[in-house]
C-alpha positions, 0 to 999 in steps of 0.5 A: 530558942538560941537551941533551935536557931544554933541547931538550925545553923548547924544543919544548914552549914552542913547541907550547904558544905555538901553542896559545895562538895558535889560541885567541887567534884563536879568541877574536876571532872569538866576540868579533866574532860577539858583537859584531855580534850585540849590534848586531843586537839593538840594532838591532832593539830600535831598529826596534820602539821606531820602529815604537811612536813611529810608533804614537804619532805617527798617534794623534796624527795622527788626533786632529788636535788644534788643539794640534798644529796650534797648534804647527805654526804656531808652528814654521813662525813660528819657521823663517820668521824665521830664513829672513828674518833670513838673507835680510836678512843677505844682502841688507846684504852684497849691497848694501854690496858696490859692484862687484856681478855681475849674478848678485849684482844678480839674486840681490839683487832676488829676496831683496828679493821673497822679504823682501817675502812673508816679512814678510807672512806674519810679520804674519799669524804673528805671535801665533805667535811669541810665544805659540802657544797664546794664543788656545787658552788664554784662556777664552770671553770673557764679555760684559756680564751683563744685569740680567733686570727682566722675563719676557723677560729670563728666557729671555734668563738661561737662554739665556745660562747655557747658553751659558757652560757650553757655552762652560766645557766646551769649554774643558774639553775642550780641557783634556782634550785637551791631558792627553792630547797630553802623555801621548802626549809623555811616552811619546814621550819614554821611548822617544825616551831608551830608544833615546838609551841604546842608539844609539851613533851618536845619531841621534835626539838632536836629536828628543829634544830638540825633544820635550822642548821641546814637551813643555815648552810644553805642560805650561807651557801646560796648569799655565797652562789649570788655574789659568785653569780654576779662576778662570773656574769660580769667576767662572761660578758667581757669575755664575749665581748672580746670574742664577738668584736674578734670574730666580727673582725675576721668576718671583716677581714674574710669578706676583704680577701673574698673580694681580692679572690673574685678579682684575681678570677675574674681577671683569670677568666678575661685572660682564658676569654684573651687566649681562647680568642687569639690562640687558635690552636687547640694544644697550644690552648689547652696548655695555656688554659693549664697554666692559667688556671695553676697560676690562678690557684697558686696565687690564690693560695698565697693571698690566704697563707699571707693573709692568716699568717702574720709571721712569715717565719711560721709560713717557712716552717710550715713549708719546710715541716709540709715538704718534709712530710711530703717527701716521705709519706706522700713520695709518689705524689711529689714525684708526680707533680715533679713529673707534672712541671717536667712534662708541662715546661719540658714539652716531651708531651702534650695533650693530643699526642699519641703515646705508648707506655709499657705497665706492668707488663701491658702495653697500651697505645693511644691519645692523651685526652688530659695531663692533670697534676698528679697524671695523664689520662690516655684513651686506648685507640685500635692500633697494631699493638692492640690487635696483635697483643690486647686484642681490646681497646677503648679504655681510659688509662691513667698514668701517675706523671711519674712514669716518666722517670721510671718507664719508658714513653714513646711519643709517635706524634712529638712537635708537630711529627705527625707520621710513623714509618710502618712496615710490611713483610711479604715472602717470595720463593726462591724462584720468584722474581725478586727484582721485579717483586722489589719494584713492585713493592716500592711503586705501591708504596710510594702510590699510598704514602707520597701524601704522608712522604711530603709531609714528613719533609717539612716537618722534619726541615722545621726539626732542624732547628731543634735536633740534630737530625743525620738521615733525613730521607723520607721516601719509602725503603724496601729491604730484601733478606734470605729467609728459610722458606724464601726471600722475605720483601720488607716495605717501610712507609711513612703513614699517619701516626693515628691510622696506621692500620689503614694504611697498612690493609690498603698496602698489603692488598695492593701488593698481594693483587700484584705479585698474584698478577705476575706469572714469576712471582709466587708468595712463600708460605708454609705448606705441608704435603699428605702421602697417603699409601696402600697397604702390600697385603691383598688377603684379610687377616682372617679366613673367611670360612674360620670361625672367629 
C-alpha cells in the first residue's frame, strides 16, 4: 500500500515538473515578444521625434538666420584651431625627430603648408573665436549729434532721426529673431532629452549636449541684446528729444525771420507804389524800381546771414574766402557786376538810350530795353548801319556790363540829347553851279531839321552845367570838297537819334527833285561810254565759189 501511494506521488510530481516546464517556456517567449515589441515601439517613438527634429531643423534653415550662421562660423573657428594645434603638434615632433623617412620630411612640409593656410584662415576668424556674436550684438553706432543752428539743419535732424530708429528696430528685429531661434532650440532640446529617456543605446547624447550649449550662448547672447536694448532706447530717446526741441526751435526762429521778410517787402512794395505814383518819367522810374528792388534783396540777404550766423567772424571769413573765389574763378561775372554799379551810379547809360557796340567784329545798333546785374539787353532797330553792313534787325542783343571796360559804347541819346548830326553826300560836275547847289542843300536842310536844330538848343544849354562844351552851333553845315568825278556837296543835320533814316530819304529826295529842277546844276555819277567800230574788210574771208 506505502508502494502505491510513493509510486503515485513519484509520478504526479513528475507530470506536474513538466508542466511547470511547458509553462516556463512559455513564458519566455511572451516575455521575448514583449520585449521586441517594446523595442519597436521605442523605435518608432524615436523615428517620429527624428522626423519633428528634422521638422525643427529646415524652420530653421529656411530663416537663414544671421544667428546661425554666426554660430556656424564660430564653430568652424573652433574645429579649425584644434586641427591647427594638432598640425603643430605633429610638426614639433616631426622635426625633433633627427632620422627622418622621406615620407615623414614629405608629411612635414605639407603639415608646414597646411599650418600656413590654417593661420590665415584664423586671422580672418579670429572674432569668432571669441565672441561669436560680437558684432551682432552691438548696436548701431550713433556718431557725433550735430547741433542743427539753421533751416537746413532740420531736414538733416529729421533724416537722422529716421535713421536711428530705423537702425533701433533692426536691432529689434534681430532680437525677435533670436527669441525665436531659441524657442526653436528649447523644443529641440525637449525632444533631443524624450529620445536620451528612451534610447538605450544613447546615440543622440552627444547632440544633446552640443545644443545645449548652443542653447546656452544664445540665451547668454539674448539676456546680454535686452539690457543693451533697453539702455541704446534710453540713450535714443534723449537724443531725439534734443533734436526734436532744436528743430522746433529753428522752426521758430524760421517763422520770426519769415515775418521780418514779408515786412521789409511790403514796405519795398508801398515804396515802388510811392515812386510809381510821384515819378512820371519812365527811365527816371525804371532806375528807381532797380535800386529799390537791389537794396530790398540786398537787405534781405543781410537779416539771413545775420540771423544764422552767430559769429560775425565767420560772416568776414566767409566773404573774404567767397571774394576771393569770385575774383578768380567767376571774373567775368565780378566784373559785370562792377560794371553793373558803374552804369547804374555813373549814369553813362540808361534804360531807353540808343547805343552802338561794336562784338566781335559786328556792330549792333539800338534801344536798351533792360540793364540786369550781370548785362544789358539791347534790341536791334533798322538804322544806317544795319542797312549798309547787317542788312538784318530785330534781335535781342545781350551785352556782359563788362563791356563797358573793354569795348567801346557810344551812346546817341546820353542825358536827355535826343539828336545826332547825320550827313548826305551828293556830287556835282564841275561845270555845275556850285553855289547855288550849296544854297540849295543848305535851305532844304534847315526846312526838314529846324524842329530838330530847336531842340538841340535847349538841350545842349542844359549840357552846360555839366560839360564843357566849345562849338555849340546847331544849325545845319554844308561842306563842299574836290572830288575826282567832281564837287562832292556834304550836308549835315541834327535829326532824331531814333529815326535817322527817315530824315535822311526825305532829305536826299528833296535835294535830288531840286538840282534835277536847275538847268546849271548836273549830279556826277560814274558813266561809262560804248565805241562800237566796223571792221576795214568789205570782202568774206572766204571765196564764195571755194570749197570749204
Amino acid at each position: 500500500m506505502k508502494k502505491i501511494f510513493f509510486y503515485l506521488l513519484l509520478a504526479s510530481s513528475l507530470l506536474y515538473s513538466e508542466s511547470v516546464r511547458s509553462a516556463a517556456k512559455v513564458t519566455e517567449q511572451e516575455l521575448e515578444q514583449i520585449r521586441i515589441a517594446e523595442e519597436n515601439i521605442i523605435k518608432e517613438k524615436i523615428s517620429q521625434y527624428v522626423i519633428e527634429l528634422r521638422d525643427i531643423e529646415e524652420k530653421i534653415a529656411k530663416k537663414d538666420s544671421v544667428w546661425m550662421r554666426s554660430y556656424a562660423s564660430y564653430l568652424t573657428s573652433l574645429e579649425v584651431r584644434d586641427s591647427l594645434d594638432k598640425i603643430v603638434e605633429r610638426i614639433n615632433y616631426l622635426q625633433k625627430k633627427r632620422d627622418k623617412t622621406l615620407s615623414e620630411t614629405d608629411e612635414l612640409n605639407a603639415l608646414i603648408a597646411r599650418e600656413k593656410i590654417l593661420t590665415s584662415q584664423i586671422e580672418k576668424l579670429k572674432k569668432k573665436d571669441s565672441s561669436p556674436f560680437s558684432i551682432l550684438l552691438t548696436p548701431p553706432n550713433i556718431d557725433e549729434i550735430p547741433s542743427i543752428t539753421n533751416p537746413i539743419d532740420v531736414f538733416i535732424g529729421i533724416s537722422l532721426i529716421k535713421t536711428l530708429d530705423k537702425g533701433f528696430s533692426d536691432y529689434v528685429l534681430k532680437k525677435d529673431e533670436l527669441n525665436q531661434l531659441i524657442a526653436l532650440l528649447r523644443t529641440e532640446i525637449h525632444i533631443y532629452t524624450q529620445i536620451e529617456a528612451i534610447d538605450t543605446e544613447h546615440k543622440y547624447k552627444e547632440q544633446l549636449e552640443l545644443k545645449i550649449k548652443q542653447l546656452e550662448r544664445f540665451e547668454s547672447a539674448l539676456d546680454t541684446m535686452r539690457v543693451t536694448a533697453d539702455v541704446y532706447k534710453k540713450r535714443l530717446e534723449i537724443i531725439e528729444t534734443n533734436i526734436n526741441k532744436e528743430i522746433e526751435s529753428q522752426i521758430v526762429k524760421f517763422v520770426k525771420i519769415g515775418v521780418i521778410i514779408l515786412v521789409v517787402f511790403i514796405i519795398f512794395f508801398l515804396l515802388k507804389l510811392f515812386v510809381k505814383k510821384y515819378i512820371k518819367d519812365n527811365e527816371r522810374f525804371y532806375m528807381a524800381n532797380k535800386i529799390i528792388t537791389f537794396i530790398n534783396f540786398t537787405l534781405i540777404i543781410l537779416i539771413l546771414f545775420f540771423s544764422y550766423i552767430e559769429n560775425v567772424s565767420y560772416l568776414v571769413t566767409i566773404l573774404g574766402f567767397a571774394s576771393a573765389g569770385i575774383a578768380i574763378a567767376m571774373k567775368d561775372w565780378f566784373m559785370s557786376i562792377l560794371g553793373w554799379l558803374v552804369i547804374v551810379f555813373g549814369g553813362s547809360i540808361h534804360v531807353g538810350d540808343r547805343i552802338r557796340i561794336d562784338m566781335d567784329g559786328t556792330t549792333f545798333v539800338g534801344d536798351v530795353m533792360d540793364i540786369s546785374l550781370l548785362r544789358m539787353t539791347l534790341l536791334e532797330d533798322v538804322t544806317l548801319t544795319t542797312v549798309l553792313q547787317n542788312r538784318r534787325a530785330g534781335r535781342i542783343i545781350f551785352i556782359p556790363n563788362n563791356y563797358v571796360f573793354t569795348r567801346m559804347i557810344a551812346n546817341y541819346t546820353h542825358s536827355s540829347l535826343k539828336t545826332v548830326w547825320d550827313g548826305i553826300d551828293i556830287t556835282i560836275t564841275y561845270d555845275s553851279n556850285h553855289k547855288k547847289a550849296i544854297h540849295l542843300a543848305k535851305e532844304i536842310t534847315k526846312k526838314f531839321s529846324k524842329g530838330y536844330t530847336d531842340i538841340t538848343r535847349k538841350q545842349l544849354n542844359k549840357l552846360r552845367s555839366d560839360y564843357s562844351l566849345k562849338n555849340s552851333n546847331v544849325e545845319p553845315r554844308i561842306f563842299s570838297f574836290i572830288a575826282p568825278n567832281g564837287i562832292n556837296i556834304s550836308a549835315w543835320y541834327l535829326t532824331n537819334a531814333y529815326a535817322t533814316l527817315t530824315l535822311r530819304s526825305t532829305i536826299s529826295t528833296e535835294i535830288v527833285d531840286a538840282f534835277m529842277a536847275e538847268d546849271d546844276i548836273t549830279i556826277a555819277y560814274p558813266t561809262q561810254m560804248l565805241h562800237l567800230e566796223q571792221s576795214a574788210k568789205k570782202t568774206p574771208p572766204f571765196a564764195t565759189n571755194e570749197a570749204v
